[in-house]
NUDREN-53485 format. One record per residue (C-alpha): y, z, x; residue number from 1. Coordinates in Angstrom, 3 decimals, decimal comma. Layout:
<sites>
<py = Y pz = Z px = X n = NUM> $
...
</sites>
This chain:
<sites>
<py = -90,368 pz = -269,521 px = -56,481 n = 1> $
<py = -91,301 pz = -271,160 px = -53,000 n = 2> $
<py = -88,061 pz = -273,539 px = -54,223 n = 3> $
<py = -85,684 pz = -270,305 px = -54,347 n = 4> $
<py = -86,725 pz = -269,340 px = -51,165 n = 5> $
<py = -86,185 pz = -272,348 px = -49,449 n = 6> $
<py = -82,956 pz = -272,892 px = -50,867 n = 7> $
<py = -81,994 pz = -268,741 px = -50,484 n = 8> $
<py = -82,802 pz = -269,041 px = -46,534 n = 9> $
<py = -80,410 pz = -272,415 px = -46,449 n = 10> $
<py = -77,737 pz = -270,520 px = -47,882 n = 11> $
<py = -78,263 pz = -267,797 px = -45,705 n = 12> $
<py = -77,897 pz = -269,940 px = -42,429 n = 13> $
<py = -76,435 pz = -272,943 px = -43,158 n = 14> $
<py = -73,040 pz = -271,620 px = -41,928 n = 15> $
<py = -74,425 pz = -270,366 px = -37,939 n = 16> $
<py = -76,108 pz = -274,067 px = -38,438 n = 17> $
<py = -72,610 pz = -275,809 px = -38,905 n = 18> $
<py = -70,760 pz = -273,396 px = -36,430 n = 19> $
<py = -73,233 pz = -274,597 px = -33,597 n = 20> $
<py = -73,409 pz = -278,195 px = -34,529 n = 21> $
<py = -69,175 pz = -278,235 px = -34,807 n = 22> $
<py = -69,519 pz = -276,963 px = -31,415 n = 23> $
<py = -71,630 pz = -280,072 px = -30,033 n = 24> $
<py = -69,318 pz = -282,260 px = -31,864 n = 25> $
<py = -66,259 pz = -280,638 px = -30,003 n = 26> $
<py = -67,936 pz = -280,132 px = -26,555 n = 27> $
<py = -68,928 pz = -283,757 px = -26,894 n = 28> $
<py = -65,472 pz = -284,859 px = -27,342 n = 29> $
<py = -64,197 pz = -282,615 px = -25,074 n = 30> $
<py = -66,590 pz = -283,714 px = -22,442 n = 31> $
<py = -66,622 pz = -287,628 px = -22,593 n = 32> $
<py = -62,385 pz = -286,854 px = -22,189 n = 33> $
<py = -62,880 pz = -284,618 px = -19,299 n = 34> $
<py = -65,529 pz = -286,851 px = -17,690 n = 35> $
<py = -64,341 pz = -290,695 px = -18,229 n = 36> $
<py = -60,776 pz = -290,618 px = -18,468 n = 37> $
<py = -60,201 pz = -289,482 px = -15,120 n = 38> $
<py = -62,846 pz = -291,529 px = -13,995 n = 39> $
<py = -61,159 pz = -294,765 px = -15,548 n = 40> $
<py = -58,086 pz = -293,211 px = -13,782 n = 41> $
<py = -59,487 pz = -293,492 px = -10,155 n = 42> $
<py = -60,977 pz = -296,658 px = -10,333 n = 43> $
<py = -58,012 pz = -298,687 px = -11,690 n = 44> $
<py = -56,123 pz = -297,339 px = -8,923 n = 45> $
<py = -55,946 pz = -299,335 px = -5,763 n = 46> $
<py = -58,228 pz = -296,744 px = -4,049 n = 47> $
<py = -55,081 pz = -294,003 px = -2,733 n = 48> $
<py = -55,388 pz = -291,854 px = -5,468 n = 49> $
<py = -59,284 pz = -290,831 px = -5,158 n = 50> $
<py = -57,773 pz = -289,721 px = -1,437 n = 51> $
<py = -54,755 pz = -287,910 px = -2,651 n = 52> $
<py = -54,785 pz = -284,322 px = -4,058 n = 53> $
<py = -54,436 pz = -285,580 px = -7,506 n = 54> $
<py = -57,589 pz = -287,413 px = -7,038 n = 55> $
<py = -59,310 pz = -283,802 px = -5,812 n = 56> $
<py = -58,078 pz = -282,292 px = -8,742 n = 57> $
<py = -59,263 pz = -285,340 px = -11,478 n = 58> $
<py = -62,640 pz = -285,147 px = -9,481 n = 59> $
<py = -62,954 pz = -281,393 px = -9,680 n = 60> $
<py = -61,885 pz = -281,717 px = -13,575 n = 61> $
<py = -64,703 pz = -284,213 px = -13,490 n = 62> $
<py = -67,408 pz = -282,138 px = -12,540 n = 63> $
<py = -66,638 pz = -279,135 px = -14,310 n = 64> $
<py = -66,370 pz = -280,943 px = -17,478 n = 65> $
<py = -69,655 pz = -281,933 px = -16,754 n = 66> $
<py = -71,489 pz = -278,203 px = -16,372 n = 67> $
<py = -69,077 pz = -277,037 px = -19,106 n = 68> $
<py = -70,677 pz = -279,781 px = -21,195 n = 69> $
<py = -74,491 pz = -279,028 px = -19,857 n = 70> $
<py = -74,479 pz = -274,847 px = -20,500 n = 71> $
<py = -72,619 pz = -275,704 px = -23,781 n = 72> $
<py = -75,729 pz = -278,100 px = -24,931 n = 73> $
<py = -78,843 pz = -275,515 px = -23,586 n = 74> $
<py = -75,780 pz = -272,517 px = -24,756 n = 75> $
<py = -76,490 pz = -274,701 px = -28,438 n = 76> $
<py = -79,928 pz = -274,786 px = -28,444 n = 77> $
<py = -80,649 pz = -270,917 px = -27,570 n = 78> $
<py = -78,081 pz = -269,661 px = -29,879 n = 79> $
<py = -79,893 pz = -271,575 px = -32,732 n = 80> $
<py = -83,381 pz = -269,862 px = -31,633 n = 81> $
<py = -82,041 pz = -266,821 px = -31,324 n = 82> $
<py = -79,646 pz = -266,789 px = -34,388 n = 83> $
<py = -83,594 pz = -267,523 px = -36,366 n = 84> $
<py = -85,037 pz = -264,626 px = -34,690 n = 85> $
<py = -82,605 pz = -262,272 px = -35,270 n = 86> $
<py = -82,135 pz = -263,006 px = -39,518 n = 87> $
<py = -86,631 pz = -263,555 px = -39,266 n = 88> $
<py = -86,375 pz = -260,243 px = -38,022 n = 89> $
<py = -83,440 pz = -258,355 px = -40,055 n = 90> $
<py = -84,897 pz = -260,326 px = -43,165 n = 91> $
<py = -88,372 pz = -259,344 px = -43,110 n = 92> $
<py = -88,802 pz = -255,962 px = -40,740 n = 93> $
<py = -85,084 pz = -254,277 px = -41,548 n = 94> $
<py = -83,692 pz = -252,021 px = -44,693 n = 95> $
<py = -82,875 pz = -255,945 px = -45,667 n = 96> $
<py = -86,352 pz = -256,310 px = -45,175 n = 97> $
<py = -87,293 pz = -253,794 px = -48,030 n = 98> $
<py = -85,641 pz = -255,978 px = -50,854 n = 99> $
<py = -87,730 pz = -259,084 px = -49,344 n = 100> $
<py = -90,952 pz = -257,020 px = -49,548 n = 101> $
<py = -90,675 pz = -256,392 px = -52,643 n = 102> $
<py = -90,001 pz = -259,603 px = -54,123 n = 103> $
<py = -92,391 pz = -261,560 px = -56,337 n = 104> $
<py = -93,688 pz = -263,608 px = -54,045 n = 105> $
<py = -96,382 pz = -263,843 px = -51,224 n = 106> $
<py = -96,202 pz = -263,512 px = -47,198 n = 107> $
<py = -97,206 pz = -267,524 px = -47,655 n = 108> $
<py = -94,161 pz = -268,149 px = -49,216 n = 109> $
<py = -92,127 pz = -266,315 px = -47,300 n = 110> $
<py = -93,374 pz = -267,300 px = -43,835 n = 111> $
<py = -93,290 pz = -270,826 px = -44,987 n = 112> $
<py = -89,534 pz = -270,920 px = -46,092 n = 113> $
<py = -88,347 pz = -269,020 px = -43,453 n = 114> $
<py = -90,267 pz = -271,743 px = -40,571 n = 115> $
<py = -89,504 pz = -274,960 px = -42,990 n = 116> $
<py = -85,931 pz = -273,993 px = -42,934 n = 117> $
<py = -85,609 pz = -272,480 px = -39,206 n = 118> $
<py = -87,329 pz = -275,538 px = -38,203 n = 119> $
<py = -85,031 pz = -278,007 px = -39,696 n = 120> $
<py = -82,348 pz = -276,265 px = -37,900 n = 121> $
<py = -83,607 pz = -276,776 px = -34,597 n = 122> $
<py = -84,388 pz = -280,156 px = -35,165 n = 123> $
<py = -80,969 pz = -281,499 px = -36,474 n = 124> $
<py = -79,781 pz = -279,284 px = -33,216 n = 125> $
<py = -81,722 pz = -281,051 px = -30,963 n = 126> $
<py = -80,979 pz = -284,485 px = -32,527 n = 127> $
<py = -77,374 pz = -284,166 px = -31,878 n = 128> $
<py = -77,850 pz = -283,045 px = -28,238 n = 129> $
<py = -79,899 pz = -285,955 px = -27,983 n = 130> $
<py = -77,097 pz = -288,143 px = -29,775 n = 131> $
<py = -74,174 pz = -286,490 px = -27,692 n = 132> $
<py = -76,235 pz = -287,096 px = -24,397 n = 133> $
<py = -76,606 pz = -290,514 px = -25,876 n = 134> $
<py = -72,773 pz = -291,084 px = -26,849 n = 135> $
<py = -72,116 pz = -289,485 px = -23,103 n = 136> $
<py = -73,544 pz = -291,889 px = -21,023 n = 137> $
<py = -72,918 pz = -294,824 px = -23,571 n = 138> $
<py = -68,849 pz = -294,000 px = -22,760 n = 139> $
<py = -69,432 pz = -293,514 px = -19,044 n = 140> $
<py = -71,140 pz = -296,546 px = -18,660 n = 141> $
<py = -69,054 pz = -298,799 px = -20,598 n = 142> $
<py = -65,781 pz = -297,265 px = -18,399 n = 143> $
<py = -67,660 pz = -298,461 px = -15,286 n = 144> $
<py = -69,048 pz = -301,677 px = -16,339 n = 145> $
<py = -67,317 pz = -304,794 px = -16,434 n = 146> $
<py = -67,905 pz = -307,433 px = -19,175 n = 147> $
<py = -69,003 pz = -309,472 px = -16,754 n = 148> $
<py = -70,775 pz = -307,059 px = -15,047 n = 149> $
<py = -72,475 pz = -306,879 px = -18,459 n = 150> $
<py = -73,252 pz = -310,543 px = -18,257 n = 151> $
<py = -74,684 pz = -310,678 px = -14,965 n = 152> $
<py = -76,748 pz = -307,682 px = -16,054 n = 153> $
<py = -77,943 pz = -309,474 px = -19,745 n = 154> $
<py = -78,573 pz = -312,291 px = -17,245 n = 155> $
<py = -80,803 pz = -310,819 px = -14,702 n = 156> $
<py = -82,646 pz = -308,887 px = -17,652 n = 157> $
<py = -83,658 pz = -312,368 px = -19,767 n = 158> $
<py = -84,616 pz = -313,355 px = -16,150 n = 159> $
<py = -87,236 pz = -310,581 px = -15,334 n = 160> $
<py = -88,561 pz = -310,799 px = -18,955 n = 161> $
<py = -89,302 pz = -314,742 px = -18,193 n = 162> $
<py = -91,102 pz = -314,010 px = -15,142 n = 163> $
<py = -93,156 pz = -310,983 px = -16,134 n = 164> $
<py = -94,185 pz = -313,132 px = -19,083 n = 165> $
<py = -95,240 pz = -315,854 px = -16,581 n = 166> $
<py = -96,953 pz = -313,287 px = -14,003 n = 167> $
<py = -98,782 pz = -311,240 px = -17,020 n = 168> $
<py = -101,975 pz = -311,683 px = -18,196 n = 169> $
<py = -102,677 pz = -311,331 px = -21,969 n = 170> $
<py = -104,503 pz = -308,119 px = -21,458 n = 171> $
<py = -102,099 pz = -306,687 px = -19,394 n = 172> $
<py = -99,252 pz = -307,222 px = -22,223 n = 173> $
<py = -101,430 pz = -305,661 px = -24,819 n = 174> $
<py = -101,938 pz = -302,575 px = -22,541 n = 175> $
<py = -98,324 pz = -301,868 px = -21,660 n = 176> $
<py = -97,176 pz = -302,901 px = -25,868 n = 177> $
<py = -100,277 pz = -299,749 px = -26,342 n = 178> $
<py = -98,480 pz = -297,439 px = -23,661 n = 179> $
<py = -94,769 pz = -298,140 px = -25,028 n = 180> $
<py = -96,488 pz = -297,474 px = -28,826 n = 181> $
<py = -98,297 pz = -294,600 px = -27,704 n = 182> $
<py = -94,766 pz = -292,971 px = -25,913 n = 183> $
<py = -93,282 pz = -293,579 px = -29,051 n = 184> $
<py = -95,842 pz = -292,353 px = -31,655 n = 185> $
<py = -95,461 pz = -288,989 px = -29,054 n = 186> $
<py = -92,034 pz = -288,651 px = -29,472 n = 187> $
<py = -91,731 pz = -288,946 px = -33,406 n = 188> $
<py = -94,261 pz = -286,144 px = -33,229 n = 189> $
<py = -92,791 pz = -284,261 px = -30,789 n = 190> $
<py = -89,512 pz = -284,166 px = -32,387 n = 191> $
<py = -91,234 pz = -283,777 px = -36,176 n = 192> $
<py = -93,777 pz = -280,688 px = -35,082 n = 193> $
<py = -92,543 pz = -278,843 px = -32,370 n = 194> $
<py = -89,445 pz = -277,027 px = -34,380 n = 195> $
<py = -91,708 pz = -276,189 px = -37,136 n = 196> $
<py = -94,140 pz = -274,873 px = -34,441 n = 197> $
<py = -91,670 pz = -273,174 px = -32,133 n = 198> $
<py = -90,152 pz = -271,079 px = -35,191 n = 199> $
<py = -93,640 pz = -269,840 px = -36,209 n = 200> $
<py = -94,824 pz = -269,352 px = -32,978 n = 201> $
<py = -91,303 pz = -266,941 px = -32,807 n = 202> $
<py = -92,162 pz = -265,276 px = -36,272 n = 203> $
<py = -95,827 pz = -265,053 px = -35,451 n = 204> $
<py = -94,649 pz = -262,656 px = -32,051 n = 205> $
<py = -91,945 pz = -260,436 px = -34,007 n = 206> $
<py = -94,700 pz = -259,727 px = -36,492 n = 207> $
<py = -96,925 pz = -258,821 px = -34,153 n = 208> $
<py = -94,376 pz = -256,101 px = -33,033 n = 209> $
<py = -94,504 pz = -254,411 px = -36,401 n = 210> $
<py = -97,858 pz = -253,330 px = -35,058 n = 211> $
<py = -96,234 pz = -251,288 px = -32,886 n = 212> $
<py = -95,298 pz = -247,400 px = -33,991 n = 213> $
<py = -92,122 pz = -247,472 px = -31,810 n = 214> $
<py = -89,689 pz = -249,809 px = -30,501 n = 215> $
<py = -91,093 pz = -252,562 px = -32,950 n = 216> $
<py = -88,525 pz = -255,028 px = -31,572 n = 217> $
<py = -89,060 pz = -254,636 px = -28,514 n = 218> $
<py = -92,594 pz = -255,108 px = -28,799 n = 219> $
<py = -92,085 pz = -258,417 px = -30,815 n = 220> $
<py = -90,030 pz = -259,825 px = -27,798 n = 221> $
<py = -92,059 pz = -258,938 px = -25,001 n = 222> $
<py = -94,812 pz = -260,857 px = -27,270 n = 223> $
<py = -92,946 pz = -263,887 px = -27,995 n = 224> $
<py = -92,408 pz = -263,890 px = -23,539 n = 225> $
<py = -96,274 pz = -263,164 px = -23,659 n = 226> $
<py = -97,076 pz = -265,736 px = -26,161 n = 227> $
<py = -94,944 pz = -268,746 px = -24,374 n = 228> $
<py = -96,618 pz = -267,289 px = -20,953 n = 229> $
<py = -99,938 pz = -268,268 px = -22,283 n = 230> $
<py = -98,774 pz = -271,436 px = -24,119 n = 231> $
<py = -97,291 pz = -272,958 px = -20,876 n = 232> $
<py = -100,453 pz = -272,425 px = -18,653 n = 233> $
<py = -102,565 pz = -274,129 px = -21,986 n = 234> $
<py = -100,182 pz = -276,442 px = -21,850 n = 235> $
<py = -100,353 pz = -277,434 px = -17,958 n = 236> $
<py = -104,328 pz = -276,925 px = -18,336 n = 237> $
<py = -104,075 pz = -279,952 px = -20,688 n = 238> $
<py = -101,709 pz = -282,328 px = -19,622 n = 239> $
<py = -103,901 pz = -282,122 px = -16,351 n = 240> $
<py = -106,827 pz = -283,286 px = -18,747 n = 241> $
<py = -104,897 pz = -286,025 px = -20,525 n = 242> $
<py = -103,205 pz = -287,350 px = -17,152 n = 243> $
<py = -107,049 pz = -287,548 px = -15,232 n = 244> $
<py = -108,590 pz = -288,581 px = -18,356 n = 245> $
<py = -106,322 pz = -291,506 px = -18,140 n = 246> $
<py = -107,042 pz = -292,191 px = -14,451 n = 247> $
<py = -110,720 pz = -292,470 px = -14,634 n = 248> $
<py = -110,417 pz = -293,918 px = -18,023 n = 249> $
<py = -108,747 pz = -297,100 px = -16,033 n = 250> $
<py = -110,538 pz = -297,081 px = -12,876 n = 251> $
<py = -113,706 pz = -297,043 px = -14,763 n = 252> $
<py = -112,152 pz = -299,641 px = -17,043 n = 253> $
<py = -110,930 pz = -301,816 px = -13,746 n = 254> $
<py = -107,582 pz = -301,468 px = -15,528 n = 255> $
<py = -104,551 pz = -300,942 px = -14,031 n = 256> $
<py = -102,622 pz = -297,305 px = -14,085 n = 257> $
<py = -99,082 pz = -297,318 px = -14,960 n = 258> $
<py = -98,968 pz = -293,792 px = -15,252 n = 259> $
<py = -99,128 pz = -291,620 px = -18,743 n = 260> $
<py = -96,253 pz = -290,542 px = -19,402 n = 261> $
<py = -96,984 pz = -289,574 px = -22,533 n = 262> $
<py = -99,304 pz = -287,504 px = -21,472 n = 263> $
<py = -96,711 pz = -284,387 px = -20,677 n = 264> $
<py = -95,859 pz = -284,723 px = -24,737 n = 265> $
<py = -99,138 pz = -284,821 px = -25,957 n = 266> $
<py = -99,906 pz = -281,751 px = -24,234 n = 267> $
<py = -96,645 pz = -279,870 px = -25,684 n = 268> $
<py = -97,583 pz = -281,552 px = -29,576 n = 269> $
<py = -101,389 pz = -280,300 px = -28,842 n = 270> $
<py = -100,260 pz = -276,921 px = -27,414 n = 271> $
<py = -97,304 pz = -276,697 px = -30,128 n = 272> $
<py = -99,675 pz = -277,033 px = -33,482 n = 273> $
<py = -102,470 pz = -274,767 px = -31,795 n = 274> $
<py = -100,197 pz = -272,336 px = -30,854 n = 275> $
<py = -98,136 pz = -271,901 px = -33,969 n = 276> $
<py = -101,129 pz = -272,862 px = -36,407 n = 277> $
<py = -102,447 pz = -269,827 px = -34,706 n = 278> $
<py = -99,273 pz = -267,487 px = -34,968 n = 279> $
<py = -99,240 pz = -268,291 px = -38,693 n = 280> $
<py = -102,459 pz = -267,074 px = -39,466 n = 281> $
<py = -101,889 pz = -263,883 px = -37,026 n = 282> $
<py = -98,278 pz = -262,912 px = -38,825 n = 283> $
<py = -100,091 pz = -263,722 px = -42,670 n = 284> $
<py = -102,632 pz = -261,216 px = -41,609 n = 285> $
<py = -100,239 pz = -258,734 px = -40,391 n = 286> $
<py = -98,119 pz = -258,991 px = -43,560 n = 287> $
<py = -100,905 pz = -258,962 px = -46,041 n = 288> $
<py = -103,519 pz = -256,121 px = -44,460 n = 289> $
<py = -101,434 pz = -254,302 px = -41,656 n = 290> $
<py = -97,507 pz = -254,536 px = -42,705 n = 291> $
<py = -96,355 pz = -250,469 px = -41,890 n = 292> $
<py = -92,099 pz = -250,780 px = -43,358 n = 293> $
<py = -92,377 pz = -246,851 px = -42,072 n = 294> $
</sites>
């Protein structure tokens, strides 16, 4: 039954899912024309035309492409999250919400398809911001960079590699290969938990709304603002403790401190999992022992 579910809620949002991703697609089009072609424009011109009105206008078309292209990526990612509140909530708490009730099958089940499916829609969201960021600044760069700028850039890279592997000690090189693993470990978590987490974390607060006798949705919201309230102080709590823990971990160790970095996404994957770990046990309970469809 879980099976039915899962492939029920797909059907049921797949098509907001392609709308929004067809709309990163176009704005990343869109923007890479708006941005580098009049770019490429004023620097193959002899240097008037940046001066002239024209070269105003291609600037001003320039940066407006550019903030077009920024609210349309954040526009992206809320729409998603609020698109998956809005059906959680009209699915489970609605009339709708009635037929879904009374199905066959338990809150489990239903709180687990809904978050396994709302969370792989955020995630393919927020991989093709990150690969439209990624095919942005690819484009811009290649329009401004030479091939033999390229070259003398390849050239001075190979360059610092020789000499940091002359000035490096052994130890040093296995500390910075643990940092670089550790920042990526922290993102493949970061990008595998944290949609999965965010969604029930979102679920977990509208349920706690049906708790409420009047304005139920209301109540769920100003939770979920509650709920991400707490979760960012938790969250700045520990990425205090990671980053210090790190410092005196090295100063006691005599080693040297490059910085953690990773220490900002271990908080949110820490913070993430407790917080919508939590939320799923809160909403199950609410469905199962305190669910009021009045």
């Amino acid at each position: 039954m879980l099976g039915k579910l899962i492939k029920y809620e797909w059907k049921s949002t797949y098509k907001m899912g392609g709308i929004i991703l067809l709309v990163i697609a176009v704005m990343t089009l869109l923007g890479t024309l708006g941005f580098v072609l009049p770019l490429n424009l004023i620097m193959e011109d002899s240097g008037e035309l940046g001066e002239s009105p024209m070269g105003v206008f291609m600037g001003m078309m320039m940066l407006m492409s550019m903030m077009l292209y920024i609210f349309a990526l954040i526009g992206a990612s809320y729409a998603m999250m609020i698109y998956q509140g809005v059906h959680f909530y009209k699915t489970m708490y609605t009339d709708e919400g009635y037929l879904t009730q009374t199905l066959p099958v338990t809150p489990r089940q239903l709180l687990f398809s809904k978050t396994f499916v709302a969370g792989i829609w955020t995630m393919l969201i927020g991989l093709s911001i990150m690969v439209s960021i990624v095919i942005l600044f690819s484009t811009f760069f290649s329009s401004i960079i030479t091939p033999s700028a390229w070259q003398e850039f390849e050239e001075m890279w190979r360059e610092l590699q020789r000499e940091l592997q002359r000035e490096m000690t052994q130890e040093m090189s296995v500390q910075i290969n643990l940092s670089v693993l550790h920042f990526c470990l922290s993102m493949l978590l970061l990008l595998l938990v944290t949609p999965f987490c965010t969604m029930m974390t979102m679920f977990g607060a509208l349920t706690i709304g049906q708790l409420s006798r009047k304005y139920k949705a209301l109540v769920g919201i100003l939770s979920y603002f509650g709920v991400m309230i707490v979760q960012s102080v938790i969250m700045q709590f520990l990425q205090f403790i990671f980053t210090f823990g790190s410092a005196m971990f090295r100063f006691s160790a005599q080693m040297p401190f490059y910085g953690n970095t990773a220490g900002t996404y271990d908080s949110t994957i820490v913070v993430s999992l407790i917080m919508g770990i939590s939320m799923y046990f809160v909403a199950h309970y609410i469905l199962t022992k305190k669910l009021n469809m009045d």
